[in-house]
N, CA and C atoms as a LAMMPS dump frame, in Angstrom:
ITEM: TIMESTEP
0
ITEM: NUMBER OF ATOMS
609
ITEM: BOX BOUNDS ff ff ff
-5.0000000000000000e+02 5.0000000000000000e+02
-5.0000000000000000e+02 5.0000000000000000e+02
-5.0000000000000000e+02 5.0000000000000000e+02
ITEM: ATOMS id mol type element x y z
1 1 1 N 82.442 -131.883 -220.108
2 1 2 C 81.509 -130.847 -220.557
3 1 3 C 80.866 -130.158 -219.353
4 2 1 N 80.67 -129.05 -219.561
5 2 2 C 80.068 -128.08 -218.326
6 2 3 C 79.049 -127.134 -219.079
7 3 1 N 77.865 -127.272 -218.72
8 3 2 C 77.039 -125.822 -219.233
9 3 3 C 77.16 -124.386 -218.346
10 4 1 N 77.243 -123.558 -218.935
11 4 2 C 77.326 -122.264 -218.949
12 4 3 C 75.507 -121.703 -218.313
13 5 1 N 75.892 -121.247 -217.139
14 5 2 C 74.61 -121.034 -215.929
15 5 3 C 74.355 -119.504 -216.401
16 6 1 N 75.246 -118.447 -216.598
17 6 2 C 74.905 -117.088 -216.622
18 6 3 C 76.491 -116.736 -216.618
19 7 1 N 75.745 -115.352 -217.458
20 7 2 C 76.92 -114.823 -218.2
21 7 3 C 77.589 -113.21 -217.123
22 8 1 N 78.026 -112.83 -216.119
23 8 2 C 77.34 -111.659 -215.549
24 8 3 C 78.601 -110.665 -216.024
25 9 1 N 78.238 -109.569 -216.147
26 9 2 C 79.305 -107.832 -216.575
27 9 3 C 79.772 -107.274 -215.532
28 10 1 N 81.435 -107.312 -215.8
29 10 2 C 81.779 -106.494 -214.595
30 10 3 C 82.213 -105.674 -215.399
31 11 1 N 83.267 -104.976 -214.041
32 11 2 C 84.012 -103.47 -214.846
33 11 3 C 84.88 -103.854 -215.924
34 12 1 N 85.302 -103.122 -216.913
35 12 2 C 86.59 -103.03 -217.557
36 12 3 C 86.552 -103.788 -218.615
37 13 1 N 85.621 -104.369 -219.023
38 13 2 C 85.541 -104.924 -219.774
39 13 3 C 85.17 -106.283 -219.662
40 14 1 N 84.879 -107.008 -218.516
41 14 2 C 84.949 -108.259 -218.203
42 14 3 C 84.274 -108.968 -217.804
43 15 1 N 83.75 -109.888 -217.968
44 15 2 C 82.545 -111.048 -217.773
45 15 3 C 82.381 -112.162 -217.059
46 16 1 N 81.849 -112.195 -215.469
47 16 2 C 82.2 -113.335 -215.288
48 16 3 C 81.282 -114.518 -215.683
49 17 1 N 82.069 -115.054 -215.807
50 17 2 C 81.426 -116.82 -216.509
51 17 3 C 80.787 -117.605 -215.297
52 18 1 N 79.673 -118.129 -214.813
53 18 2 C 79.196 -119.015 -213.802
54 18 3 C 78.978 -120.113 -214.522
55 19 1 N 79.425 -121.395 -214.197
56 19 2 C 78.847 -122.63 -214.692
57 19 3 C 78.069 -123.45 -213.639
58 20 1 N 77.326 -123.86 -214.086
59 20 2 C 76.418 -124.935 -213.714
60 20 3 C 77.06 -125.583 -212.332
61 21 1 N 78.305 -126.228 -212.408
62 21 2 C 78.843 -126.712 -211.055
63 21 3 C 79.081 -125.539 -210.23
64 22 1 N 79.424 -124.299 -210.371
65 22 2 C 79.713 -123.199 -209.391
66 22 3 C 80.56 -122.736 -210.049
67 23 1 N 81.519 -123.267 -210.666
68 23 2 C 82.931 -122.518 -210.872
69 23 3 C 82.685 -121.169 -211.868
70 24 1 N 83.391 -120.608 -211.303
71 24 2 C 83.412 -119.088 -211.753
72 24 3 C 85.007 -118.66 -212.66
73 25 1 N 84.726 -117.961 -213.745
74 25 2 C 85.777 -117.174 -213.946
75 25 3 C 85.648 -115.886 -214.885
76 26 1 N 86.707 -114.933 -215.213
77 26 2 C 86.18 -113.992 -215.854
78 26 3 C 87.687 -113.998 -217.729
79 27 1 N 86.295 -113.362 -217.95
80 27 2 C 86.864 -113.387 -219.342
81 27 3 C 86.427 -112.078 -219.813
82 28 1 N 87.172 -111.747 -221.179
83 28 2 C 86.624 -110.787 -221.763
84 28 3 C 85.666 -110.961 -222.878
85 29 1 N 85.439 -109.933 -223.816
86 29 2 C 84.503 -110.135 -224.353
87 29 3 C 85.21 -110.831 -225.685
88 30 1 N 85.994 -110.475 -226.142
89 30 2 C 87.152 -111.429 -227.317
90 30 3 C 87.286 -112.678 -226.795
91 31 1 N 87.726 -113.228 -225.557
92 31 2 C 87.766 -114.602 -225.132
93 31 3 C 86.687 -115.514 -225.449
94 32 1 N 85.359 -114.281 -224.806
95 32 2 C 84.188 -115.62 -224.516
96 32 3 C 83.711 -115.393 -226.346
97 33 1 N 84.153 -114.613 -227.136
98 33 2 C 83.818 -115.137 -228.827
99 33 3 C 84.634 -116.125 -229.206
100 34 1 N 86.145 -116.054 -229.002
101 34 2 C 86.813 -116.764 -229.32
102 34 3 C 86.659 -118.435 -228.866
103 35 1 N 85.823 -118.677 -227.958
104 35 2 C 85.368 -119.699 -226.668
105 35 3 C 83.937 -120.197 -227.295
106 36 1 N 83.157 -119.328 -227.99
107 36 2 C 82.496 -119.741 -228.166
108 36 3 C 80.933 -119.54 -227.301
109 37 1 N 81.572 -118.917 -225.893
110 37 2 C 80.956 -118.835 -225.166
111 37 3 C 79.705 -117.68 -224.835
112 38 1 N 78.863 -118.721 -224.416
113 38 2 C 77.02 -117.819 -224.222
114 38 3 C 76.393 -118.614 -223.173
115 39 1 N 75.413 -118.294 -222.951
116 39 2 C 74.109 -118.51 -221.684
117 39 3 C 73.524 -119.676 -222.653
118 40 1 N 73.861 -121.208 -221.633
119 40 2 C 73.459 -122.163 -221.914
120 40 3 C 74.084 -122.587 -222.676
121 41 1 N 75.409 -122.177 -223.365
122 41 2 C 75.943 -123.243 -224.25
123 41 3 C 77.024 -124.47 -223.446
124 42 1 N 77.863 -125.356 -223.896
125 42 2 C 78.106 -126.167 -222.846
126 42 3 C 79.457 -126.305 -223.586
127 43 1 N 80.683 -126.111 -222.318
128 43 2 C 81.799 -125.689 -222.895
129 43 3 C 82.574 -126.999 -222.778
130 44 1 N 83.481 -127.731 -223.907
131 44 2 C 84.009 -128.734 -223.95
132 44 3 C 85.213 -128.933 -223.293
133 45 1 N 85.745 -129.978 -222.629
134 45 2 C 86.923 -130.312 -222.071
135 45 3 C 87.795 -129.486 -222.947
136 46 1 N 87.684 -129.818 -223.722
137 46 2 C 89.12 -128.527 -224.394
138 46 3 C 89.041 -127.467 -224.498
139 47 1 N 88.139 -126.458 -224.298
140 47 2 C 87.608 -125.161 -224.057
141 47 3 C 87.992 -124.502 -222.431
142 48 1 N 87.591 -126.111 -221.623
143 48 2 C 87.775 -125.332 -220.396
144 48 3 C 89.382 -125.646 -219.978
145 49 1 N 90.203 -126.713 -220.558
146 49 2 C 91.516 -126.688 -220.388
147 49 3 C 92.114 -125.196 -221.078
148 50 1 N 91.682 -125.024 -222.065
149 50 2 C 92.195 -123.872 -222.618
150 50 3 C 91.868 -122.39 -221.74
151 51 1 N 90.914 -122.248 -221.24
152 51 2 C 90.829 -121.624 -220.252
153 51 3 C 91.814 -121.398 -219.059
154 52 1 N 91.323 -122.954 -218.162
155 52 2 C 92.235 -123.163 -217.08
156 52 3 C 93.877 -123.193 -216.628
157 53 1 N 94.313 -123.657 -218.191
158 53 2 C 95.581 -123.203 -218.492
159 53 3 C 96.467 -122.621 -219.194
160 54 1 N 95.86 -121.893 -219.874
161 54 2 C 96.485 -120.907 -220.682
162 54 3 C 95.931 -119.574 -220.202
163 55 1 N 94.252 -119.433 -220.718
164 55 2 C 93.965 -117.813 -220.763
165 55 3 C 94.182 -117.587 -219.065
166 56 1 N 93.521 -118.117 -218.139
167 56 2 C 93.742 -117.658 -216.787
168 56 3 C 94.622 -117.594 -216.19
169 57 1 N 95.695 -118.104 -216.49
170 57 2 C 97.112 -118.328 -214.979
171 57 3 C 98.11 -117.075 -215.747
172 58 1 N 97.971 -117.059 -217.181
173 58 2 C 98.697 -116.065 -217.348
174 58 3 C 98.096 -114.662 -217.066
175 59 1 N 97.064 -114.412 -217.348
176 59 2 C 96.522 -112.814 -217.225
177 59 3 C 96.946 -112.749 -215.645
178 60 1 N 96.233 -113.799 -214.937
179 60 2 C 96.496 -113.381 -213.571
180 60 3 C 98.024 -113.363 -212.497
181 61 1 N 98.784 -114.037 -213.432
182 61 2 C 100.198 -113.825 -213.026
183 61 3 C 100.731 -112.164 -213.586
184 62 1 N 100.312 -111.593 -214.519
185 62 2 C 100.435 -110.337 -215.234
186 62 3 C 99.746 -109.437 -213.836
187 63 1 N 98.246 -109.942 -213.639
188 63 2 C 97.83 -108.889 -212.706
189 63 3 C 98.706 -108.733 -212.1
190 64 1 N 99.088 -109.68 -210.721
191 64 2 C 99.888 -109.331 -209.716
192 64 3 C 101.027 -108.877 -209.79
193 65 1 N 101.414 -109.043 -211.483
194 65 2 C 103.017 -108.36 -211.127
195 65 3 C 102.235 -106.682 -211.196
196 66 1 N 101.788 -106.341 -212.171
197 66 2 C 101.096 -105.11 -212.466
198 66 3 C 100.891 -104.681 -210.678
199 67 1 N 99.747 -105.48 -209.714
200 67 2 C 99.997 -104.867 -208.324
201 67 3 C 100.749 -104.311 -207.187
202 68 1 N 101.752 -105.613 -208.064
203 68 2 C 103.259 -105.498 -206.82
204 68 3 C 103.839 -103.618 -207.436
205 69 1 N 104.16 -103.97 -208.864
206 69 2 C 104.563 -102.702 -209.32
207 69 3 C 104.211 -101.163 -208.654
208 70 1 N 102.921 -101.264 -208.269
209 70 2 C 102.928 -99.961 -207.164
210 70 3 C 103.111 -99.894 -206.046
211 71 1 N 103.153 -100.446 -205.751
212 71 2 C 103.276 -100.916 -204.264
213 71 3 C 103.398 -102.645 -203.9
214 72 1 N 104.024 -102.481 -202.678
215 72 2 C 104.645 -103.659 -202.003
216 72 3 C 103.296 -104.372 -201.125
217 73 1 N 102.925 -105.65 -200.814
218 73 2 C 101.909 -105.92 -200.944
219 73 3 C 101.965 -107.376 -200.458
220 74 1 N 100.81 -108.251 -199.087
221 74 2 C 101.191 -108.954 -198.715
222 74 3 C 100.154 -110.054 -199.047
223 75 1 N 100.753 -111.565 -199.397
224 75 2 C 100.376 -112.617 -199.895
225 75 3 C 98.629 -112.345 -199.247
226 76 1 N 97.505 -112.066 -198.15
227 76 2 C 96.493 -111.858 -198.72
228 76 3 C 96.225 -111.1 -199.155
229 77 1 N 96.62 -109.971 -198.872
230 77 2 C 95.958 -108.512 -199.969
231 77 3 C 95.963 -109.159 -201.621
232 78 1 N 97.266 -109.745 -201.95
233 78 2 C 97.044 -109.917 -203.128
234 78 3 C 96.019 -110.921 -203.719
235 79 1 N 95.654 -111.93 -202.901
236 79 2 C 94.636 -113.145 -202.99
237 79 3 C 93.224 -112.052 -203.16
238 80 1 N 92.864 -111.763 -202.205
239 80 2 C 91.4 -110.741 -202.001
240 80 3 C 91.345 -109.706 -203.416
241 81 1 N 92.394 -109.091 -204.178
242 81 2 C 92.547 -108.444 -205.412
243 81 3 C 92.079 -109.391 -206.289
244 82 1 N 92.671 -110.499 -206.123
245 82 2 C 92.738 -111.481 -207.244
246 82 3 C 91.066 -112.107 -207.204
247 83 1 N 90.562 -112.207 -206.267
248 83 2 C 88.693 -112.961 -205.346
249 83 3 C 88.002 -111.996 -206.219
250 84 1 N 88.613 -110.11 -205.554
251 84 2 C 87.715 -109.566 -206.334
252 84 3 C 87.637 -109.415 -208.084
253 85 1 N 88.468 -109.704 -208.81
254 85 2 C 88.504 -109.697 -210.061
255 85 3 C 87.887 -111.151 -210.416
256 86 1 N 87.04 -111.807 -209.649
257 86 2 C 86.826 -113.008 -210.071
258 86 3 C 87.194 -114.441 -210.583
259 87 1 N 88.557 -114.058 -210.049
260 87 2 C 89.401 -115.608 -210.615
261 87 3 C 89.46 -116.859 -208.917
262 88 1 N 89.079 -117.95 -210.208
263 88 2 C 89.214 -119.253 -209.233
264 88 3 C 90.048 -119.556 -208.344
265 89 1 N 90.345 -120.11 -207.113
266 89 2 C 91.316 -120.087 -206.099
267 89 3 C 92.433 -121.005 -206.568
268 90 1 N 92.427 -121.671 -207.897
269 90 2 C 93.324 -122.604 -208.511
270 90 3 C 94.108 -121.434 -209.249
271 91 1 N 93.744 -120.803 -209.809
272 91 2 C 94.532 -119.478 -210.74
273 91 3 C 95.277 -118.756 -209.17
274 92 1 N 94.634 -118.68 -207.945
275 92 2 C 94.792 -117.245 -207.45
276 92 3 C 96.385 -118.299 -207.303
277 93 1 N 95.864 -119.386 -206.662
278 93 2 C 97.302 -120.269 -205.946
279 93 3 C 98.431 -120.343 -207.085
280 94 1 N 98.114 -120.411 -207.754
281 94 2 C 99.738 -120.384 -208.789
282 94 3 C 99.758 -119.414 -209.075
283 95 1 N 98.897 -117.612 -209.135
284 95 2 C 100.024 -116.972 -209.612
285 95 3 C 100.47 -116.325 -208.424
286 96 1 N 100.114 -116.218 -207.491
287 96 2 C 101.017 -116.105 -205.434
288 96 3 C 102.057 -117.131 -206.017
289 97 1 N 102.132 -118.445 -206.232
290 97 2 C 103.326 -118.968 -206.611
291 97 3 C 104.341 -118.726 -207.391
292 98 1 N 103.807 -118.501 -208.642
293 98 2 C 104.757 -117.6 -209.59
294 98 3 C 105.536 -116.587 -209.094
295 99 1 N 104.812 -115.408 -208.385
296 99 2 C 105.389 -114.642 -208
297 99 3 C 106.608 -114.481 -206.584
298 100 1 N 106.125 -115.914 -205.657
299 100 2 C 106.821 -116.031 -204.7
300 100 3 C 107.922 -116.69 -205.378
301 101 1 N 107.999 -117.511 -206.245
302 101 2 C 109.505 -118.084 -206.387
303 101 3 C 110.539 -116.844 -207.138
304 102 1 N 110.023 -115.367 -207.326
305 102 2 C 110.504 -114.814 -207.423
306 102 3 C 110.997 -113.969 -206.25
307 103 1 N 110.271 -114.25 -205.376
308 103 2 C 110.838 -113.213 -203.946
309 103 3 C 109.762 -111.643 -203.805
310 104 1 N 108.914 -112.048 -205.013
311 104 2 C 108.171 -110.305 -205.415
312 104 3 C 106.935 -110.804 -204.222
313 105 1 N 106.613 -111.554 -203.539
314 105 2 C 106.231 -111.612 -202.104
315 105 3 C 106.749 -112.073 -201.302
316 106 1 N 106.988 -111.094 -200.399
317 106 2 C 107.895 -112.13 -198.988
318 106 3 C 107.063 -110.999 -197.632
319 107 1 N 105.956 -111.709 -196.817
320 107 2 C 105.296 -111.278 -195.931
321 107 3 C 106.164 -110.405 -194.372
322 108 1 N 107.462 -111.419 -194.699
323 108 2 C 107.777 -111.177 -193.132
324 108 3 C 108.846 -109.78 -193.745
325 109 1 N 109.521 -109.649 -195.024
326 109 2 C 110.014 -108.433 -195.165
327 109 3 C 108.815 -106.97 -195.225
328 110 1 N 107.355 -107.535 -195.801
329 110 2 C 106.587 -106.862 -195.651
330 110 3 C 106.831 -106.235 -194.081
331 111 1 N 106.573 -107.144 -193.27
332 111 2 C 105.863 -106.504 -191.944
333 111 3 C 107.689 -105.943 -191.29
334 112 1 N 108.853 -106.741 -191.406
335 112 2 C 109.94 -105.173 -191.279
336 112 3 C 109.822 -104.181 -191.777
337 113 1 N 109.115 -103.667 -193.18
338 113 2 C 109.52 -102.616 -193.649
339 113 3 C 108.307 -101.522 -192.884
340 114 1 N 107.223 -102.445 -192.432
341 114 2 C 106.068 -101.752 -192.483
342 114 3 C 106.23 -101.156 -190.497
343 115 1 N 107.309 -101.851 -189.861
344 115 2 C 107.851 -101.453 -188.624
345 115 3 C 108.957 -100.396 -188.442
346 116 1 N 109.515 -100.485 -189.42
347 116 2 C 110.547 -99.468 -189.598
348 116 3 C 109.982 -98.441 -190.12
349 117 1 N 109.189 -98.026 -190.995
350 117 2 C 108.599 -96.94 -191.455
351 117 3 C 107.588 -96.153 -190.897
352 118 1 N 107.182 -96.978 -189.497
353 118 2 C 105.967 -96.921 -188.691
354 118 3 C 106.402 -96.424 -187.166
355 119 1 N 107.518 -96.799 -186.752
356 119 2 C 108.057 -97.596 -185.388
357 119 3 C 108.172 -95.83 -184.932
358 120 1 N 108.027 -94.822 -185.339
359 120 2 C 108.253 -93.353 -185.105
360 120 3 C 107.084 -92.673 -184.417
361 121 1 N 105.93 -93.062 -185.183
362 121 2 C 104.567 -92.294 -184.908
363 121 3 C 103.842 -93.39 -184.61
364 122 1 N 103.827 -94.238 -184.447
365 122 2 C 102.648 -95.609 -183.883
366 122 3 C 103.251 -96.39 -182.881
367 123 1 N 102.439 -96.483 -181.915
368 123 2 C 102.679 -97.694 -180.901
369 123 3 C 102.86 -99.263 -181.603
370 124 1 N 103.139 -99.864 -180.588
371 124 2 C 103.835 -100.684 -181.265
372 124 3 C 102.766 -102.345 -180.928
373 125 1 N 101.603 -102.057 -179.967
374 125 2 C 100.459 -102.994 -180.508
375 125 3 C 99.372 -102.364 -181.777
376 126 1 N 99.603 -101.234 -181.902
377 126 2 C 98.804 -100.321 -183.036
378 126 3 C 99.484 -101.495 -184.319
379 127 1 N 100.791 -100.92 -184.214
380 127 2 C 101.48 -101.758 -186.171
381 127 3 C 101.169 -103.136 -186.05
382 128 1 N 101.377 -103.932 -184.555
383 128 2 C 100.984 -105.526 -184.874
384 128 3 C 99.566 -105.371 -185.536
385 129 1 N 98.723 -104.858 -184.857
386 129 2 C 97.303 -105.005 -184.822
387 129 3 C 96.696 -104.395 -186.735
388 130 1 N 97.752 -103.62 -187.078
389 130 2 C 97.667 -103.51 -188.77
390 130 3 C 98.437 -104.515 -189.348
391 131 1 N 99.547 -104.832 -189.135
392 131 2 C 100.224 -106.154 -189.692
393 131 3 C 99.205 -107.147 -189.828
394 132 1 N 98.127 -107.319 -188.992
395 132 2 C 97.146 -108.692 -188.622
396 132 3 C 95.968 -108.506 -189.629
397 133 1 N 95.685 -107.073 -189.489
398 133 2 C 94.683 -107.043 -190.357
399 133 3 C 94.978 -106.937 -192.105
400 134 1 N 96.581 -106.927 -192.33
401 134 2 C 97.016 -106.979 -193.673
402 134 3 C 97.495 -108.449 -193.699
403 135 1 N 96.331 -109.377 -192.762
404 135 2 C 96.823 -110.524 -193.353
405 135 3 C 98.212 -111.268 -193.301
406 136 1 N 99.189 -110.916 -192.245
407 136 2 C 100.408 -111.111 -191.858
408 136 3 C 100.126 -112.418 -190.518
409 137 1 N 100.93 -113.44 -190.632
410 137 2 C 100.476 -114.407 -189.459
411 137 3 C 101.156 -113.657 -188.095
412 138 1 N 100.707 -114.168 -186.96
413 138 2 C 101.071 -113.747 -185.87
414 138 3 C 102.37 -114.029 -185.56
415 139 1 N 102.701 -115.498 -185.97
416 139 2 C 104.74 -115.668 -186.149
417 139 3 C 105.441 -114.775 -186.71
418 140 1 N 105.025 -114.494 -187.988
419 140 2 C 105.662 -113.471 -189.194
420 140 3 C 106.129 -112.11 -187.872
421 141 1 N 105.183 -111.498 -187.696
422 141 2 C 104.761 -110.207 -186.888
423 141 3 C 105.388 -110.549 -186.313
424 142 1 N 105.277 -111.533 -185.075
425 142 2 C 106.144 -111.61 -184.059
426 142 3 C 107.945 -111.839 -183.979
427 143 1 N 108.444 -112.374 -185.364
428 143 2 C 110.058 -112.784 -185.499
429 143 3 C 110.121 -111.178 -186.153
430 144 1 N 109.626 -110.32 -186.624
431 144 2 C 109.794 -109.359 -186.941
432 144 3 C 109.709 -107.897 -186.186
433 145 1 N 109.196 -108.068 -184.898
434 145 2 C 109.169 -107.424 -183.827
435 145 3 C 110.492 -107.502 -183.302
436 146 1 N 110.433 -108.191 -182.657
437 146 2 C 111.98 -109.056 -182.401
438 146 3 C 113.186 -108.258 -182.791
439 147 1 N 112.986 -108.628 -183.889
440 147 2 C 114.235 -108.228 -185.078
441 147 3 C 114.316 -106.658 -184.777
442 148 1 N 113.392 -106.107 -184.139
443 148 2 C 113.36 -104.161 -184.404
444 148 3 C 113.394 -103.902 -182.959
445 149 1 N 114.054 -102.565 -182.931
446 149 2 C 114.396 -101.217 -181.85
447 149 3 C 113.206 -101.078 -181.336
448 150 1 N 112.777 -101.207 -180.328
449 150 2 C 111.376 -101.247 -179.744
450 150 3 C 111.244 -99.286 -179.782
451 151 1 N 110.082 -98.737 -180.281
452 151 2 C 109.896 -97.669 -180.293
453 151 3 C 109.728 -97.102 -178.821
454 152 1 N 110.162 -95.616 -178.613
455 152 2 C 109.855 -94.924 -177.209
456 152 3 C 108.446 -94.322 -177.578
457 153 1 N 107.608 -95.282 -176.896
458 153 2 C 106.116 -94.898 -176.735
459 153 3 C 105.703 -93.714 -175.78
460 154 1 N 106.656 -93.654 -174.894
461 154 2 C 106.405 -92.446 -173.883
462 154 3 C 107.251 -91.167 -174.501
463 155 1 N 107.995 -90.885 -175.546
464 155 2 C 107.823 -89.875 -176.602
465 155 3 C 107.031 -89.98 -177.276
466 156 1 N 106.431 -90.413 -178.099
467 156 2 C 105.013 -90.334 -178.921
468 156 3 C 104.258 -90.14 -178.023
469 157 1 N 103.974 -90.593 -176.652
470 157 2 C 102.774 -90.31 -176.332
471 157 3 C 102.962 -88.725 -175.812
472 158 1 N 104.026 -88.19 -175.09
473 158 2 C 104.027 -86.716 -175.501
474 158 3 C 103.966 -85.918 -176.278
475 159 1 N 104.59 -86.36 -177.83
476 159 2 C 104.356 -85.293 -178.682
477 159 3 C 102.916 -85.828 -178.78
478 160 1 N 102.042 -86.505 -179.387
479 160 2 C 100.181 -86.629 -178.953
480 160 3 C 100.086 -85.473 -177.763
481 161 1 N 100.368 -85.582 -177.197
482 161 2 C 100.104 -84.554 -175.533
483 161 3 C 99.794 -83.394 -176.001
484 162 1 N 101.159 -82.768 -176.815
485 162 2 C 101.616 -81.875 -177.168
486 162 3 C 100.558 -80.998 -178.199
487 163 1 N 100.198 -81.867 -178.773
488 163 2 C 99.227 -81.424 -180.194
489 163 3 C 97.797 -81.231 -179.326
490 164 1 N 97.315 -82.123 -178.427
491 164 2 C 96.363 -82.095 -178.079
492 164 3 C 96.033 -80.82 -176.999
493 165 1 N 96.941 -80.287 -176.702
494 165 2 C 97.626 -79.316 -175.845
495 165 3 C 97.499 -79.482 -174.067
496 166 1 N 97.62 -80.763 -174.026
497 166 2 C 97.293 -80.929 -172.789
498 166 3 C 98.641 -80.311 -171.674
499 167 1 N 98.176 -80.074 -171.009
500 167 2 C 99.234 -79.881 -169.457
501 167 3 C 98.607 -80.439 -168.359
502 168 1 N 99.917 -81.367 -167.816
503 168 2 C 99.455 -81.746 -166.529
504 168 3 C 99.064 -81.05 -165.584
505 169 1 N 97.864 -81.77 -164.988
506 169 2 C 97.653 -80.876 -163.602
507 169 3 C 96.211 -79.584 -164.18
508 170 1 N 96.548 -79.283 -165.456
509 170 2 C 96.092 -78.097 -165.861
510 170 3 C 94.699 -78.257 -166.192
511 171 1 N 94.233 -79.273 -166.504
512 171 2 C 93.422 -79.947 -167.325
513 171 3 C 92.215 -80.401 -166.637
514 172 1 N 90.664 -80.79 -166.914
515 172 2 C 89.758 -81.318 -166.188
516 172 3 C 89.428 -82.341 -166.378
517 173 1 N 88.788 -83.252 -165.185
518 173 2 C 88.636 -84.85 -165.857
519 173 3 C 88.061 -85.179 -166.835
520 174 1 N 87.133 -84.656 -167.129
521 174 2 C 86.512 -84.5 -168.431
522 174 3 C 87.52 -84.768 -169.752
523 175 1 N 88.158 -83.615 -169.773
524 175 2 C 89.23 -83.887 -170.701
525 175 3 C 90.956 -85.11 -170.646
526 176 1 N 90.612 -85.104 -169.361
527 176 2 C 92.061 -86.245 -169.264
528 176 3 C 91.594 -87.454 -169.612
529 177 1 N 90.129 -87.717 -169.549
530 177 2 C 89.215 -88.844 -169.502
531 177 3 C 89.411 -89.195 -171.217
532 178 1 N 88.964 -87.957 -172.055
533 178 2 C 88.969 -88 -172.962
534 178 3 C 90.401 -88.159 -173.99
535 179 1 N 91.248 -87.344 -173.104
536 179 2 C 92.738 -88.249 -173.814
537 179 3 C 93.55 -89.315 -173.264
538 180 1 N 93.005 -89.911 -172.653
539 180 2 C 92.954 -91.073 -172.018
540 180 3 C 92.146 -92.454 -172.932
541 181 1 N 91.443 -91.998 -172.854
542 181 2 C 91.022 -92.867 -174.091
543 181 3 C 91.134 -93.014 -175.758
544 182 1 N 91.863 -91.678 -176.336
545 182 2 C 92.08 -91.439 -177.665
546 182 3 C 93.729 -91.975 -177.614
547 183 1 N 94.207 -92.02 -176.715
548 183 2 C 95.329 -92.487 -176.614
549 183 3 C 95.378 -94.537 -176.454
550 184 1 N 94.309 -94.656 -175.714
551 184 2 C 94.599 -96.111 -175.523
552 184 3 C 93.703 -96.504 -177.014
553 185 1 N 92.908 -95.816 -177.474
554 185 2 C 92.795 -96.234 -179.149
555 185 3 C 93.97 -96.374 -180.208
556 186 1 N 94.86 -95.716 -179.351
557 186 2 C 96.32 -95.603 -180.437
558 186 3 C 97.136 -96.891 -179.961
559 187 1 N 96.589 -97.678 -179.035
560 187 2 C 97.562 -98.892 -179.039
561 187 3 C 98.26 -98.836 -177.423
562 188 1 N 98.504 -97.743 -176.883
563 188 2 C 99.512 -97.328 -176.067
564 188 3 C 98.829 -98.325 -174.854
565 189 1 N 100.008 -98.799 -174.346
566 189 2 C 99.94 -99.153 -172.772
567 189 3 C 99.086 -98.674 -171.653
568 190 1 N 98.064 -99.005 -170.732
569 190 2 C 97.604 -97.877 -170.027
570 190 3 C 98.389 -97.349 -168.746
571 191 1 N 99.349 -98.42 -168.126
572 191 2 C 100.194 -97.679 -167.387
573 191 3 C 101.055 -96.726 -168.17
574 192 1 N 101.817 -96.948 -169.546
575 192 2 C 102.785 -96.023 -169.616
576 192 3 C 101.95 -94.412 -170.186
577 193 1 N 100.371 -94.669 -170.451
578 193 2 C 99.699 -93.882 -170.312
579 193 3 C 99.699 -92.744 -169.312
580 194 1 N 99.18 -93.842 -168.156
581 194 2 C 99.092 -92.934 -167.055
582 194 3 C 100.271 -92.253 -166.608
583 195 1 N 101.534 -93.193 -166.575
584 195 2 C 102.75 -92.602 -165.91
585 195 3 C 102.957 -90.854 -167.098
586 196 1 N 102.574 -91.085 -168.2
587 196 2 C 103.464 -89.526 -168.732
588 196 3 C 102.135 -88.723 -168.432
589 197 1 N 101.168 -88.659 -168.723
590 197 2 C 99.485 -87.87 -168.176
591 197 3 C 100.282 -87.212 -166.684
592 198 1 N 100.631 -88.284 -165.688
593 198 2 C 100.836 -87.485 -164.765
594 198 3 C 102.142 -86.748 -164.31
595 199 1 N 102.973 -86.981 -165.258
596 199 2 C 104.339 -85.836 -165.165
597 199 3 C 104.567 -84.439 -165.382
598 200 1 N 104.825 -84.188 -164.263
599 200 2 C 105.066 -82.259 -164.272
600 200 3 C 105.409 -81.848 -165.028
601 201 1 N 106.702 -82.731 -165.37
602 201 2 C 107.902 -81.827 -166.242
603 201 3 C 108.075 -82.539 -167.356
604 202 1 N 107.454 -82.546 -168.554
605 202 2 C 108.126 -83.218 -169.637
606 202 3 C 107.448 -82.472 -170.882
607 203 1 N 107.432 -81.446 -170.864
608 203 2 C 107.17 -80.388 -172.313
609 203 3 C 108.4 -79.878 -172.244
């Protein structure tokens, strides 16, 4: 038995449930009638099995396929979706499972596709440094680097040049200073920086 601490309203229809020990989950408003459930009532071992394994692992295996469906999407993004909709880290872990024994997450094809589609217009500590922050381990990233055509950073960093309209030589420190640094925000090397900044000939 567990009593029911507070009842709180989220979006869409949905309620999360706080109990007394901490545990959290969300329901709708048909569930928590069907449940029985209110502020202070105290929900029975078979209420919360019925919960824990039926109403929750399935909705939330539904979410994530529903997520994957628009887009491709890596084992934490989908956890943090799942945190914010309020489900327990026991639901989040089996339905990431569900879905991985299908192959509908696989991190390290994430971070190839996300190098190949990238490897044109971004430096190539820029995509690690988004791979990392989408939650990709540093192995993943790294056997997947590997695996790819290392991009020509000293073409990107000219066409950047190009837009910015810089010309060598032409320019004041002021401003080389300043694309000098909008450039090493983009990831780029600072020698292979400096080496194209100071070439005569490459427009």
């Amino acid at each position: 038995m567990e009593r029911v601490a507070e009842i709180r309203k989220l979006t869409g229809g949905r309620y999360l449930v706080i109990l007394e020990s901490g545990r959290k989950f969300p329901l709708y408003r048909k569930e928590l009638n069907d449940c029985g459930i209110v502020e202070d009532s105290e929900l029975s071992d078979a209420v919360l099995e019925r919960i824990f394994d039926e109403i929750l692992p399935g909705r939330a295996r539904l979410r994530v396929m529903h997520l994957l469906e628009k887009m491709d999407r890596t084992e934490f993004q989908i956890r943090e979706k799942l945190r914010q909709s309020g489900y327990p880290e026991e639901i989040i872990d089996d339905a990431v499972d569900y879905v991985k024994n299908f192959h509908y997450i696989n991190d390290l094809r994430y971070a190839q596709n996300y190098l190949e589609t990238h490897a044109a217009a971004k430096s190539l500590r820029q995509m690690e440094q988004d791979l990392y922050e989408k939650g990709i381990s540093k192995d993943l990233v790294a056997q997947a680097v590997s695996e790819m055509e290392a991009p020509d950073e000293e073409a990107q960093i000219r066409e950047l040049l190009r837009k910015k309209n810089y010309t060598p030589g032409q320019n004041d420190r002021k401003m080389q200073q300043k694309i000098y640094a909008f450039l090493m925000r983009r990831g780029y090397e600072a020698s292979v920086i400096s080496r194209v900044m100071k070439l005569e000939e490459w427009q």
